[in-house]
C-alpha positions as CSV (number, residue, x, y, z in Angstrom):
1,X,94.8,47.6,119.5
2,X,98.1,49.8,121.2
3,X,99.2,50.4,118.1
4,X,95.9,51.8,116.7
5,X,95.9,53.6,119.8
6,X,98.9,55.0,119.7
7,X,98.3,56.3,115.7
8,X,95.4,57.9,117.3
9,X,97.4,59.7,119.5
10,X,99.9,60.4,117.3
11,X,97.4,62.0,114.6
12,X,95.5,64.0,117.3
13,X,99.6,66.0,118.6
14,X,100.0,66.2,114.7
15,X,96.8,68.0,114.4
16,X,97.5,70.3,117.6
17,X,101.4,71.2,116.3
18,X,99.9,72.3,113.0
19,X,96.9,74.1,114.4
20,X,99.3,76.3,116.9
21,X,101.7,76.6,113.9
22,X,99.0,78.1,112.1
23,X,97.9,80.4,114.9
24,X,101.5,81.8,115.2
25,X,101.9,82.6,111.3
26,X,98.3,84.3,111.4
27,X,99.4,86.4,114.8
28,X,102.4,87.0,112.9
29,X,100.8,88.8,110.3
30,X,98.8,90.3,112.0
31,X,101.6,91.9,113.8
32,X,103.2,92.8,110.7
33,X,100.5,94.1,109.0
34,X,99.6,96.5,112.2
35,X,103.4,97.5,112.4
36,X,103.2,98.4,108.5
37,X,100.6,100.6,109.2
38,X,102.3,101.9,112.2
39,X,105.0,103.3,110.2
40,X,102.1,104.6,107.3
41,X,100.9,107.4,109.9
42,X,104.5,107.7,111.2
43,X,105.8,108.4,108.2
44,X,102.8,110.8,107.0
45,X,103.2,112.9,110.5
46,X,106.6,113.1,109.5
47,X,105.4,114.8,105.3
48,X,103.5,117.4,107.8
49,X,105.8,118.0,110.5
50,X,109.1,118.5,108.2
51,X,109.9,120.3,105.5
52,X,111.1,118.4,102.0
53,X,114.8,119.2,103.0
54,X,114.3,118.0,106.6
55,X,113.2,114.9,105.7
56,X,115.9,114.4,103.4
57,X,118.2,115.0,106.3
58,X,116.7,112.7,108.5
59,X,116.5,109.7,106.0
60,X,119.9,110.4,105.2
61,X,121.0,110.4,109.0
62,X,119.1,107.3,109.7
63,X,121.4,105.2,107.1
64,X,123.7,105.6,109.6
65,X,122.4,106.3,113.2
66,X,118.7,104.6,112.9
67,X,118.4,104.9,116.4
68,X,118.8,108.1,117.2
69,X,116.3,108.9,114.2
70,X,114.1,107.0,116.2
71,X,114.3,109.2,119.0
72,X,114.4,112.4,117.0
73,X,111.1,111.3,115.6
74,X,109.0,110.0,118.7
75,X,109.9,113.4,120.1
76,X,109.1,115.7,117.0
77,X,105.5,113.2,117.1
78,X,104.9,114.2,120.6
79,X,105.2,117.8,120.4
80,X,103.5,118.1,117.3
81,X,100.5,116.0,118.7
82,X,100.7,118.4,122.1
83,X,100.6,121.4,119.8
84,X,103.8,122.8,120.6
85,X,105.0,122.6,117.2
86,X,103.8,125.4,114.8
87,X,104.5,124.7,111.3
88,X,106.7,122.6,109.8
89,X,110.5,122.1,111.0
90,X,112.8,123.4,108.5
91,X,116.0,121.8,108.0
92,X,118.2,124.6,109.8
93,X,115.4,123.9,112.7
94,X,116.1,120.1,112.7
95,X,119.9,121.1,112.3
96,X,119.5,122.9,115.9
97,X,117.5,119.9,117.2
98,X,119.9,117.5,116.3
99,X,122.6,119.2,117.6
100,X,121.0,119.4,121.1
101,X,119.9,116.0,121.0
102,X,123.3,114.5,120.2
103,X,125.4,113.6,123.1
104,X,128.4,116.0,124.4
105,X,131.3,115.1,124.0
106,X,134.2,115.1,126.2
107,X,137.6,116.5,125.1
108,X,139.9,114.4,127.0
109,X,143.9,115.7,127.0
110,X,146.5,114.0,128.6
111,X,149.6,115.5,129.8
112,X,153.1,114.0,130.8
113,X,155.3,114.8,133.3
């Protein structure tokens, strides 16, 4: 009688743990599928906002610094969706952009006495 009990029990946590398992790999795809098509319209803002060559640059940038392609791009997004931008960047554009964004650097000398 315990022991059928305890089976019982038993089957029923079984059944929970693979139901909630289940749940997570569903959300999970559902998360990857929406971040997929995220980066879909990210990357075909990017086709209108650059030119050929600036994209190149970027892409070739972001094997490197991904971050800071990040960044570039979220703020190229935003001011092309506010309608500041008017046509598309060309690659000595995104050459002045990126040299603004990038952190200054310090020259730091050191003398002896």
């Amino acid at each position: 009688m315990v022991d059928d009990e305890l089976a019982d029990i038993r089957r029923k946590r079984m059944e929970q743990i693979q139901t909630q398992q289940m749940n997570s790999q569903m959300a999970s795809a559902q998360q990857e599928q929406a971040q997929q098509e995220l980066e879909a319209k990210k990357a075909s803002l990017m086709r209108t906002i650059l030119t050929p060559e600036a994209r190149e640059r970027l892409n070739a940038i972001r094997m490197t610094r991904p971050e800071f392609v990040s960044q570039i791009e979220a703020q190229l997004i935003m001011l092309a969706q506010s309608g500041r931008l008017r046509g598309a960047i060309t690659d000595e554009q995104l050459k002045a952009i990126l040299k603004q964004a990038q952190p200054q650097k310090r020259d730091i000398t050191i003398t002896r006495r």
